[in-house]
N, C-alpha and C positions, 0 to 999 in steps of 0.2 A: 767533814767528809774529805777524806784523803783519796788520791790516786794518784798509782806509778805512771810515770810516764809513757805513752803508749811508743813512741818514737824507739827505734831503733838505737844503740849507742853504739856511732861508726868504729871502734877501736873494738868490738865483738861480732861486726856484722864480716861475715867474709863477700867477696866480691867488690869492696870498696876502697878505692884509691884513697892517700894519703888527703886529709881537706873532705873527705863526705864525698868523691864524684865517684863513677859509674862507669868502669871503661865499657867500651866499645862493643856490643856484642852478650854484655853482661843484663842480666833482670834486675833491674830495681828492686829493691824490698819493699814491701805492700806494706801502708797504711793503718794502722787499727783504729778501732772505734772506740771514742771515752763514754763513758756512760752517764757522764754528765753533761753532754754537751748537748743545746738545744736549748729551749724555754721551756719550762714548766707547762704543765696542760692544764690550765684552773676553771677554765669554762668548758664545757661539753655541752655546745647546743644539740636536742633533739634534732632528728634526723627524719625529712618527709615533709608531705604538705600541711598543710593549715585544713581545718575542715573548712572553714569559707570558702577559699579560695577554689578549693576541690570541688564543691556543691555547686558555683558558679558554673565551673567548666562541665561538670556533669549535666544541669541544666541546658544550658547552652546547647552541648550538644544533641540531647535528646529533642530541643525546638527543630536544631538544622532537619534533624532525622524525621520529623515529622512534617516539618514544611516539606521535602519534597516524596516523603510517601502521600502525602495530600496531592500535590501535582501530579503524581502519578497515576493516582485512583481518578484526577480530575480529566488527564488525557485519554483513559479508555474509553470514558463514558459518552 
């Protein structure tokens, strides 16, 4: 896997002092991106909850929801 180099070559770039520097008032040359850079991607966990953990909290809250519609129905009567 080869690639050119993404960098600039100062002796092609206009805008650049002798040595790579940048006078005064001048824009930088932007950066490119290699296509190789970064880690490989080799795991891809699934995305989202667990059904356990979901059914818990599902549970759960339909208890809260019913304890106090029970307290409710207990305070009118």
């Amino acid at each position: 896997m080869s690639h050119n180099n993404p960098d600039p070559e100062p002796e092609r770039t206009t805008g650049l002092e002798p040595g790579g520097g940048v006078p005064p008032g001048e824009t930088p040359p932007a950066e490119s991106s290699m296509p190789g850079a970064g880690p490989r991607e080799t795991h891809n966990p699934t995305k989202g909850w667990a059904k356990g953990p979901l059914t818990v909290i599902i549970v759960l809250v339909v208890l809260f929801a019913a304890f106090f519609l029970a307290y409710a129905i207990v305070l009118m009567l």
